[in-house]
KEKE-3310 file (N, C-alpha, C; in steps of 0.2 Angstrom, whole numbers, plus 5000, padded with zeros to 4 digits):
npx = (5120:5133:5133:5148:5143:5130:5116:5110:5095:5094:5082:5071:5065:5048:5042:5032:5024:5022:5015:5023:5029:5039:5041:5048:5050:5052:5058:5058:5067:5077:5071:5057:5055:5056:5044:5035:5035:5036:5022:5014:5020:5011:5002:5005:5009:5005:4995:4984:4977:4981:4980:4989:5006:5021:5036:5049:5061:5075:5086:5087:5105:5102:5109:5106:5093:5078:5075:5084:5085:5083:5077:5067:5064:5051:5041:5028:5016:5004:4994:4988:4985:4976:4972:4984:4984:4976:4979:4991:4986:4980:4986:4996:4989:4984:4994:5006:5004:4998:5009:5020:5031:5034:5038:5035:5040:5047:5050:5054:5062:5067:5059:5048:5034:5021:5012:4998:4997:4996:4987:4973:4975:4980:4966:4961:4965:4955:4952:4961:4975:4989:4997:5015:5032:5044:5063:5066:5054:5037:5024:5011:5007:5000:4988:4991:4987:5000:5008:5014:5009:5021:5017:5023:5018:5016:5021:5032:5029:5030:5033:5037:5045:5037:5037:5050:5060:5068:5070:5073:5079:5080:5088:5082:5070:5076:5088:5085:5077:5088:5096:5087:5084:5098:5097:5088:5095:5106:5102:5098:5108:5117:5109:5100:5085:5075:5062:5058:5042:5036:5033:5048:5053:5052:5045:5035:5025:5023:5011:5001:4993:4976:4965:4966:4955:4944:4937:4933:4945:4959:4969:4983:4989:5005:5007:5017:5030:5027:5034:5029:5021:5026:5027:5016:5010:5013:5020:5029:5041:5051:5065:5073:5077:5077:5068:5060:5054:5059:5054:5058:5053:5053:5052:5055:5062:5066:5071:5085:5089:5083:5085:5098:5097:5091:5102:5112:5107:5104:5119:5122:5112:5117:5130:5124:5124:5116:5108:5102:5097:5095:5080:5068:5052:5039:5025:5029:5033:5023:5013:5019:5031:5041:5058:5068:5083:5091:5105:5107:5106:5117:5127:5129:5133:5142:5156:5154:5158:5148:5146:5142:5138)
npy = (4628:4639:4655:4661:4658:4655:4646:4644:4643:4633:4638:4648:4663:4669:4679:4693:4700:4719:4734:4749:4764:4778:4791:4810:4820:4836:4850:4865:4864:4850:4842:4845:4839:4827:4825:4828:4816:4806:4807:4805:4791:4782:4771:4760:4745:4733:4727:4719:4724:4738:4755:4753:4749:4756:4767:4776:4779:4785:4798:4814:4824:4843:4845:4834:4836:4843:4856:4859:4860:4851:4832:4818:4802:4792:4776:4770:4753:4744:4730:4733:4743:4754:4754:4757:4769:4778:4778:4784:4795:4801:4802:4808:4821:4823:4823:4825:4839:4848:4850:4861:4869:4861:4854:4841:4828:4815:4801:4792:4798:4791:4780:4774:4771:4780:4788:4799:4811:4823:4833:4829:4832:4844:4853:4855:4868:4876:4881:4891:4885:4883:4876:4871:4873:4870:4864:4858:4850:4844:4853:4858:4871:4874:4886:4889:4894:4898:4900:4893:4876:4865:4853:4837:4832:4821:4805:4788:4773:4757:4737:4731:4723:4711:4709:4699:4691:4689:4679:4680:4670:4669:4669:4675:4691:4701:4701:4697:4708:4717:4713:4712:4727:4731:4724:4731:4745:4741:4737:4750:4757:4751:4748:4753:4758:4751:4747:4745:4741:4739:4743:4754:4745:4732:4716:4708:4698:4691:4686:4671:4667:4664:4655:4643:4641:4651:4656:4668:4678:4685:4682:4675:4675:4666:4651:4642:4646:4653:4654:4652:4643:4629:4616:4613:4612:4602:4603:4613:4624:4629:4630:4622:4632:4645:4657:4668:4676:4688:4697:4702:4710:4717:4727:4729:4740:4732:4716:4712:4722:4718:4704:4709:4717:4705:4701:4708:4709:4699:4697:4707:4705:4692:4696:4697:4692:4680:4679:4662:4658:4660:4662:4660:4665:4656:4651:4637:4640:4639:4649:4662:4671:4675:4668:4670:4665:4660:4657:4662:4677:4679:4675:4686:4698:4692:4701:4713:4723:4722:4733:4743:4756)
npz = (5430:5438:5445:5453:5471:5468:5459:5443:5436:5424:5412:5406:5401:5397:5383:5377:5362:5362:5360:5359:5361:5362:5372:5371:5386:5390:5399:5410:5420:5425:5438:5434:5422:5428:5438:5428:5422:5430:5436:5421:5421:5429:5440:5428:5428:5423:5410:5414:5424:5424:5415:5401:5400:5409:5411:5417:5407:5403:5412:5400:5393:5393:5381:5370:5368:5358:5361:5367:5382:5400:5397:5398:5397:5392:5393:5383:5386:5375:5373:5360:5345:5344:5361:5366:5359:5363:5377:5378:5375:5386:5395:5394:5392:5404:5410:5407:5400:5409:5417:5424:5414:5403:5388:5374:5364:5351:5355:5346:5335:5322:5319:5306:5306:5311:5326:5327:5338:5342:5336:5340:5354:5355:5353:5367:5366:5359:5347:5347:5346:5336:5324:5320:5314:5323:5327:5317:5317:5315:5323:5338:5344:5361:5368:5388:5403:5409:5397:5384:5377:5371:5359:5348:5333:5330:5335:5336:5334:5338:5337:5351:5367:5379:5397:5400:5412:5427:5441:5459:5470:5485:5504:5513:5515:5515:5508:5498:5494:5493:5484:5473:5472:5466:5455:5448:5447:5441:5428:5425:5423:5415:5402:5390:5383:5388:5401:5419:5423:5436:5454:5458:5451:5453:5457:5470:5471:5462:5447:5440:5424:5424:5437:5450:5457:5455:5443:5436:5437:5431:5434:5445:5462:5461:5466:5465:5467:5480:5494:5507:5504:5500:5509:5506:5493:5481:5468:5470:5469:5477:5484:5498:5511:5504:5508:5502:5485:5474:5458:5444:5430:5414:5401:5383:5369:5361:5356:5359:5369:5379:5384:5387:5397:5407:5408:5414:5424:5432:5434:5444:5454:5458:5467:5481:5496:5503:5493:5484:5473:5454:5443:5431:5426:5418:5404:5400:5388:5381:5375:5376:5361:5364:5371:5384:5388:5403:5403:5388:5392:5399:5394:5382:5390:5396:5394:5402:5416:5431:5442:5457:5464)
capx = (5126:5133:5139:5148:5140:5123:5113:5109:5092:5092:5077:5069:5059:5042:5041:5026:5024:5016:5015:5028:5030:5044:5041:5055:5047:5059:5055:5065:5074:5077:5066:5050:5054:5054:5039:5030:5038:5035:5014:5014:5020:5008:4998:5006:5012:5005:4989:4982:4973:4983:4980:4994:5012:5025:5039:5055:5069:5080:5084:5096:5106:5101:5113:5102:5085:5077:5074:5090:5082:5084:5073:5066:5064:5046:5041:5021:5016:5001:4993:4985:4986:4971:4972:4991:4987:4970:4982:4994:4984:4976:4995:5000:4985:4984:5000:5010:5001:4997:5013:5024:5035:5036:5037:5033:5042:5044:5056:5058:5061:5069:5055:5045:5027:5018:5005:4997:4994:4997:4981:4969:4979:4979:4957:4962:4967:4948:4952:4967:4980:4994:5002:5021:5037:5049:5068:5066:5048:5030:5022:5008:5007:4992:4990:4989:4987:5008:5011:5012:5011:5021:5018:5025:5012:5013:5025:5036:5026:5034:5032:5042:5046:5035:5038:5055:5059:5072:5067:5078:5077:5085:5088:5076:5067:5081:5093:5082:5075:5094:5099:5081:5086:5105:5098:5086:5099:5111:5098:5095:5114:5120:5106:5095:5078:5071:5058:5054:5036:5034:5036:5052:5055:5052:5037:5035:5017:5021:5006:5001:4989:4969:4965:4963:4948:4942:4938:4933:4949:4962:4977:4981:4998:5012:5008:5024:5035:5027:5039:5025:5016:5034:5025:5006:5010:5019:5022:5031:5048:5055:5070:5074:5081:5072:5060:5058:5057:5057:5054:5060:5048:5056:5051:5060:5061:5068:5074:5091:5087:5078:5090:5105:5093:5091:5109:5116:5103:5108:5123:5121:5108:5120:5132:5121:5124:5110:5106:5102:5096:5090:5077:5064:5041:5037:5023:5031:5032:5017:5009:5025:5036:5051:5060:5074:5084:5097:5111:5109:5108:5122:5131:5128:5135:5150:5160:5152:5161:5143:5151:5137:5142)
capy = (4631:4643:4663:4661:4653:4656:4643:4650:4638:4632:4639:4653:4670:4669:4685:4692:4706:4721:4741:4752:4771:4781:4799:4814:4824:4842:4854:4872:4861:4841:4843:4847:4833:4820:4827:4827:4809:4801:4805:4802:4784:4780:4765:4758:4741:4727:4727:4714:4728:4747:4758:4752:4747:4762:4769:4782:4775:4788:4806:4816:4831:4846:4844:4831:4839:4847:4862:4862:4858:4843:4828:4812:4798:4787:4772:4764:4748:4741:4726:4736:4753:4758:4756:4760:4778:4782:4779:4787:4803:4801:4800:4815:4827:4823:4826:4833:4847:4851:4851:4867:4872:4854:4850:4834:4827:4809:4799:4786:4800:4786:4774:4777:4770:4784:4789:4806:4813:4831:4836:4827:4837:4854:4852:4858:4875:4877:4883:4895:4882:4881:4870:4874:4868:4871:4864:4853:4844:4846:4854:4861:4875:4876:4892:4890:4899:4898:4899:4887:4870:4862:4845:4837:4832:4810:4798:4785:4766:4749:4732:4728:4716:4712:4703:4696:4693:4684:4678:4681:4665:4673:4665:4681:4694:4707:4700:4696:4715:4722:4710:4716:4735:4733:4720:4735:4749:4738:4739:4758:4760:4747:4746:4759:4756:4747:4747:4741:4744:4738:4748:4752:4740:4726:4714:4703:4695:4686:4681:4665:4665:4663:4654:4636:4642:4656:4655:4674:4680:4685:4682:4673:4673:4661:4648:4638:4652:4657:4650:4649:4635:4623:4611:4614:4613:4597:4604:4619:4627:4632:4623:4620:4636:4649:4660:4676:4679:4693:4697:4710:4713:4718:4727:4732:4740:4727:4710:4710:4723:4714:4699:4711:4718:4701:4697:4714:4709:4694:4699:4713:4700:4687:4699:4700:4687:4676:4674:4653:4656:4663:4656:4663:4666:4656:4645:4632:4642:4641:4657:4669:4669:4676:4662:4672:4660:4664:4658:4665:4682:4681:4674:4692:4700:4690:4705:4717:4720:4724:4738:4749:4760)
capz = (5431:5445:5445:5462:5474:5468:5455:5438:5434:5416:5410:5402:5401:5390:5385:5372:5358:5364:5354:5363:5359:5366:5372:5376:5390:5391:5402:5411:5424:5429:5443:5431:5419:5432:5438:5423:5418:5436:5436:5417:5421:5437:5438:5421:5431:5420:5408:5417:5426:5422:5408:5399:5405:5407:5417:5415:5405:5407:5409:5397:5394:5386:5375:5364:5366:5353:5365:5374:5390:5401:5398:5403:5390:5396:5387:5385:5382:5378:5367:5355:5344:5347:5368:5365:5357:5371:5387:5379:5375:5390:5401:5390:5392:5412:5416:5406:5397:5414:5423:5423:5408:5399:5381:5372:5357:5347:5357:5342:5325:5317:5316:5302:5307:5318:5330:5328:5344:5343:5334:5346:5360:5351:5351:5372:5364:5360:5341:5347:5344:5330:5319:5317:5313:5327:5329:5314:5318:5317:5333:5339:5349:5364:5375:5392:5407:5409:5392:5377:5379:5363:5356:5344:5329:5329:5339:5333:5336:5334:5341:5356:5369:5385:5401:5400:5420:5431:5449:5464:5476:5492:5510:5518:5512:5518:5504:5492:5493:5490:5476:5468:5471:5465:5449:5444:5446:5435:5420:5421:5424:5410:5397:5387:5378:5392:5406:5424:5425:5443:5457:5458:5446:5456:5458:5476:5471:5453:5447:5434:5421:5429:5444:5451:5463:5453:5435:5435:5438:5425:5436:5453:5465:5458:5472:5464:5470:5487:5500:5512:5504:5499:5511:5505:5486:5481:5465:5474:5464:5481:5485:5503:5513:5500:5512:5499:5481:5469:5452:5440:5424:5409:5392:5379:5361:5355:5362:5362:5374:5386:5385:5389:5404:5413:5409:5420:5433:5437:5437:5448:5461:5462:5471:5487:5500:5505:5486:5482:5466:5452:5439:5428:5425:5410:5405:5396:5380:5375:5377:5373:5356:5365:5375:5384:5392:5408:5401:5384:5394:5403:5386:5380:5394:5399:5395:5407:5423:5433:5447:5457:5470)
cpx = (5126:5138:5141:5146:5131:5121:5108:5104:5094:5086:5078:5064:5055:5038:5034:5028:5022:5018:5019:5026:5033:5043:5046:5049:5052:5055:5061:5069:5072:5071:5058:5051:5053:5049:5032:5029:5036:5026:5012:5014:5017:5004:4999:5010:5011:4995:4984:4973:4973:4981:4985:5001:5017:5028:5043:5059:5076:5079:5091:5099:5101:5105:5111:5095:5083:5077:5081:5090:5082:5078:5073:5063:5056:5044:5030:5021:5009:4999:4992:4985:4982:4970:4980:4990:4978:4974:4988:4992:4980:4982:4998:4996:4982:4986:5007:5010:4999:5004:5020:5029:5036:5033:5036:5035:5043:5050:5058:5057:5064:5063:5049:5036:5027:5012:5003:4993:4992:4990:4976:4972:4978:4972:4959:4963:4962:4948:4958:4974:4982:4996:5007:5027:5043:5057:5066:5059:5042:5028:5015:5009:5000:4992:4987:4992:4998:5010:5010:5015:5015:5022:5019:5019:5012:5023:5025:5031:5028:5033:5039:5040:5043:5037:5046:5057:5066:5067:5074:5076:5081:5083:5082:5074:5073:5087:5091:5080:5080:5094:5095:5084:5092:5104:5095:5091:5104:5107:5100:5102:5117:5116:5101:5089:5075:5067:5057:5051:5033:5036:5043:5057:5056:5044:5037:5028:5018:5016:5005:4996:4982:4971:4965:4958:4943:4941:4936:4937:4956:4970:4977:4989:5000:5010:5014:5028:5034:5032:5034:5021:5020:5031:5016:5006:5014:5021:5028:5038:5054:5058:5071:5080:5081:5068:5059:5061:5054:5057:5054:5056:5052:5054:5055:5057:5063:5071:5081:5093:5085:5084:5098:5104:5095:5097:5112:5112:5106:5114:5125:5118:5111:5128:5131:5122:5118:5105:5104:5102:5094:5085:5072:5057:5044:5030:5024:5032:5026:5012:5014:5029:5042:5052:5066:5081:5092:5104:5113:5110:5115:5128:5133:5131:5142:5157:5160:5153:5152:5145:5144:5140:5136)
cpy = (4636:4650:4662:4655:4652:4651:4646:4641:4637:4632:4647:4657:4671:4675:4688:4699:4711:4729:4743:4760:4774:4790:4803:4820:4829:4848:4861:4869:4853:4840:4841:4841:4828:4821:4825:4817:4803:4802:4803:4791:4779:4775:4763:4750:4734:4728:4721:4717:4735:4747:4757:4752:4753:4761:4773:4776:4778:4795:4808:4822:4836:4847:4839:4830:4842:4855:4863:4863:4852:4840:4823:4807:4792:4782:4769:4759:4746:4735:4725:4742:4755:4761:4760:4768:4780:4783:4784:4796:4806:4803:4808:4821:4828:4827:4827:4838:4850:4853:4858:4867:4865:4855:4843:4833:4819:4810:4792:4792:4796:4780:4777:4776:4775:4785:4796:4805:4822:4834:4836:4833:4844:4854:4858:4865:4879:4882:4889:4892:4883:4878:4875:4869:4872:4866:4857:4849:4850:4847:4858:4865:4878:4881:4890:4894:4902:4902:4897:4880:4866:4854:4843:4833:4822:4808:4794:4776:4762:4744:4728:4723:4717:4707:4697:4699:4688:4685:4676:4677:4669:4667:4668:4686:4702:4707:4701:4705:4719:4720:4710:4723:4736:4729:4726:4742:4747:4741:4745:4760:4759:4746:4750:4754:4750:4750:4744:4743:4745:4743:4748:4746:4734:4723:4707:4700:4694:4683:4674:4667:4661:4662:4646:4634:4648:4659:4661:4678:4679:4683:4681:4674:4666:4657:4645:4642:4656:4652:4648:4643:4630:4618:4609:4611:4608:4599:4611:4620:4630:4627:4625:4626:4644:4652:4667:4674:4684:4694:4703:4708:4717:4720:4732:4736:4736:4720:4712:4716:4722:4710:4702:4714:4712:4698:4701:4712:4704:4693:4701:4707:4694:4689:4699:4694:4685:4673:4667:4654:4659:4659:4663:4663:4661:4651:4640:4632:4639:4644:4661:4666:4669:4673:4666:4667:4663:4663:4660:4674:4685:4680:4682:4699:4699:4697:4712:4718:4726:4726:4742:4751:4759)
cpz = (5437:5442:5452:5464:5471:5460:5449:5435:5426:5415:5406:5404:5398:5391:5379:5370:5362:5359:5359:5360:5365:5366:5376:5381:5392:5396:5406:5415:5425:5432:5438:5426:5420:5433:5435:5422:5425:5436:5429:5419:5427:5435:5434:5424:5426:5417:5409:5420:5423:5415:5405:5404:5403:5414:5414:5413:5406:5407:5403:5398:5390:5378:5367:5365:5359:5356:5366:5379:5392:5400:5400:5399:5395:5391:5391:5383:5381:5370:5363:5353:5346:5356:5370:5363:5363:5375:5385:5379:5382:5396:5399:5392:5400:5416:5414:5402:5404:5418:5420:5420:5405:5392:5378:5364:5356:5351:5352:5336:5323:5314:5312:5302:5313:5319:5329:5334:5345:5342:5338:5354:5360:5354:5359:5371:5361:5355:5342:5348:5337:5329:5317:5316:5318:5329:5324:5312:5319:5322:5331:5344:5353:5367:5379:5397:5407:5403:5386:5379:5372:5364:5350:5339:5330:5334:5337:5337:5335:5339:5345:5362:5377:5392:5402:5409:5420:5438:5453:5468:5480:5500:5515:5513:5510:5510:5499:5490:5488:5483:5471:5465:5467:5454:5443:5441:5442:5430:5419:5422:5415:5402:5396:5382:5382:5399:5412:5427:5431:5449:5460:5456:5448:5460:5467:5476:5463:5452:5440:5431:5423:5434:5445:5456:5459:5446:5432:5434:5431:5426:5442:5456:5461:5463:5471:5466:5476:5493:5505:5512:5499:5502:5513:5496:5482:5475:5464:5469:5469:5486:5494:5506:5510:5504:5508:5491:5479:5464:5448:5433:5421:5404:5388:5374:5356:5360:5364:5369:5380:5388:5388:5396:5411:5413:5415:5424:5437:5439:5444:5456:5463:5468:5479:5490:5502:5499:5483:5474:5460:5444:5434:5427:5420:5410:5399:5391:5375:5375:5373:5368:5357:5370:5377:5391:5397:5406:5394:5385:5396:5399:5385:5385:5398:5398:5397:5412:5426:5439:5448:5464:5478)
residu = (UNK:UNK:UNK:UNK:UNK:UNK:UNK:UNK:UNK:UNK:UNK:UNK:UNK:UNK:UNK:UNK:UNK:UNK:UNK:UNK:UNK:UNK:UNK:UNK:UNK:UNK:UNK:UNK:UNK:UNK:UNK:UNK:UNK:UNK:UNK:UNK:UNK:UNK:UNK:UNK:UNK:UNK:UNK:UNK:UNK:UNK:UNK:UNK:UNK:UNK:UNK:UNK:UNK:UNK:UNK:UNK:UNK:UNK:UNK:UNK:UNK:UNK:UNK:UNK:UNK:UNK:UNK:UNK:UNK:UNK:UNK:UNK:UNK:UNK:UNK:UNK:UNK:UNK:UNK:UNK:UNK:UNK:UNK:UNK:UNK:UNK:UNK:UNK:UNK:UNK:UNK:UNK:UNK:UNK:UNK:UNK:UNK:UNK:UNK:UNK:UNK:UNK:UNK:UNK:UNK:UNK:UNK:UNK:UNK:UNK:UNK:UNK:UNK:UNK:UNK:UNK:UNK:UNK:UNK:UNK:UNK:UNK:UNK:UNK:UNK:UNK:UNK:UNK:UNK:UNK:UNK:UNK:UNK:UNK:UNK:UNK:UNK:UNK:UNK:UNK:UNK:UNK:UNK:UNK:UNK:UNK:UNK:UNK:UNK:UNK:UNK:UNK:UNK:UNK:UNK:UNK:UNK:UNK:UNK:UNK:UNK:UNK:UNK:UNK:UNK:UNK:UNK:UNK:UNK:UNK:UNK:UNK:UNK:UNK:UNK:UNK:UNK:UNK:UNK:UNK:UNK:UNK:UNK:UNK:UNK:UNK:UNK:UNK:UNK:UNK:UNK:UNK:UNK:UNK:UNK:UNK:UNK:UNK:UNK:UNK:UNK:UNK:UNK:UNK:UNK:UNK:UNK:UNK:UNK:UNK:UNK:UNK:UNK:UNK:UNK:UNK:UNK:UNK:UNK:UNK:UNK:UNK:UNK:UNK:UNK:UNK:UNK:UNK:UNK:UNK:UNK:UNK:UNK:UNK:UNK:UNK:UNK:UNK:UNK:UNK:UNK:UNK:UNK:UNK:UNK:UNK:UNK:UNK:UNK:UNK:UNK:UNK:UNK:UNK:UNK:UNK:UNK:UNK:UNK:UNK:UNK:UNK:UNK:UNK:UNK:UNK:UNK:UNK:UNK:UNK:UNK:UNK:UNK:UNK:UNK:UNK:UNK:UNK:UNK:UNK:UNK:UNK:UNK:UNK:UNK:UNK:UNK:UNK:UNK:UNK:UNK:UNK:UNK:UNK:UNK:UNK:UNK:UNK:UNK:UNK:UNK:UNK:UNK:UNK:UNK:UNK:UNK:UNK:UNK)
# end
């Protein structure tokens, strides 16, 4: 099929379970919530290598904090509780028990399986911490040099959705790059409870599962999708006039989140002139249980008009 001029592969996104937990980071100004929320979610690209998968989902008002200060919604991911609840307490007691006026509370209170983190964190208050119940929720209170650091006593855990992507075939690097930039700011414009854990939520080295020279290695470049080796690779996926792609990494809290992600993208990336095509990672569905397929995304989104300034 075609949005425009641009060819929309028939295929699909093979995407995998992984544990999620959604934290609200509040702090006295914007500034300081991003702060905290931008080195909290460092290194968190793909557990391939990082300490778990993370990034900023969004910010909000004060108007729906517990405090009444602004905040900054961050999400982790990783394959396991146990590695899920270390990085997390690891991400939290880093950077942002340290960082200037921040608070820490459960960004999922509805979900009823939790993580206790607060108490482990309290220990930093070297027996002059409390437990309290402040604006509703269980908190601890640590003193430090500032102040009080509060955290709230356990965070909301559930299993959510990793790796759902689209790929951006482009004519140059130059096009491809924007119609990445405009596909990501679509998401965090258009659709809440999602993540692009890449920098800048965009990956230019997709890799494949091991290696075909290096059986050590957990993870090699995509060679099917380097444009530089089309006439090296006879099994190559790079259609003729393709010299750049890109790829947007996706996770959610739930699917129909992610599927509603790569639909506003592709939207968004088929705008961009120099665009050929767009397609998607998978391997052959048999690895990942969620199969997100381009044009059931875009199904889901036909009634989006995808507008960015």
């Amino acid at each position: 099929m075609k949005l425009g001029d641009v060819i929309i592969e028939d295929t699909f996104a093979e995407a995998f379970p992984m544990y999620a937990t959604r934290l609200l980071i509040t702090a006295l100004t914007k500034r300081w919530a991003y702060t905290a929320a931008l080195k909290a979610t460092g290194f968190g690209t793909s557990v391939i290598a990082s300490p778990g998968e993370c990034d900023i989902e969004v910010f909000v008002s004060p108007d729906i904090t517990p405090d009444g200060r602004p905040g900054t919604y961050i999400q982790i991911y990783h394959s396991d509780l146990a590695s899920l609840k270390l990085v997390t307490l690891v991400r939290i007691g880093q950077c942002i028990l340290t960082c200037p006026t921040t608070a820490l509370f459960d960004g999922l209170p509805k979900i009823k399986r939790k993580m206790s983190i607060g108490r482990a964190l309290a220990k930093f208050g070297d027996g002059f911490e409390k437990e309290d119940t402040l604006y509703g929720r269980k908190v601890w209170r640590i003193p430090v040099m500032e102040g009080e650091f509060i955290v709230e006593d356990s965070v909301g855990v559930l299993k959510g959705v990793a790796g759902g992507n689209i790929l951006i075939l482009a004519k140059n690097s130059e096009s491809g790059l924007e119609a990445a930039e405009r596909a990501v700011k679509a998401i965090r414009k258009y659709v809440k409870g999602v993540i692009t854990p890449f920098p800048g939520g965009i990956v230019r080295s997709g890799s494949k599962v091991g290696s075909l020279k290096y059986p050590k290695l957990r993870a090699t470049t995509n060679h099917l999708y380097c444009p530089t080796l089309r006439g090296v690779v006879k099994e190559s996926k790079i259609p003729e006039g393709v010299n750049s792609v890109y790829e947007i990494v996706i996770n959610g809290l739930r699917r129909e989140y992610v599927l509603r992600a790569m639909g506003v993208a592709i939207k968004a990336a088929v705008q961009v002139p120099g665009v050929l095509m767009i397609s998607a990672g998978n391997y052959g569905g048999k690895l990942g249980p969620y199969h997100f397929y381009l044009r059931e995304a875009l199904e889901v989104v036909k009634d989006v008009d995808v507008k960015l300034g």
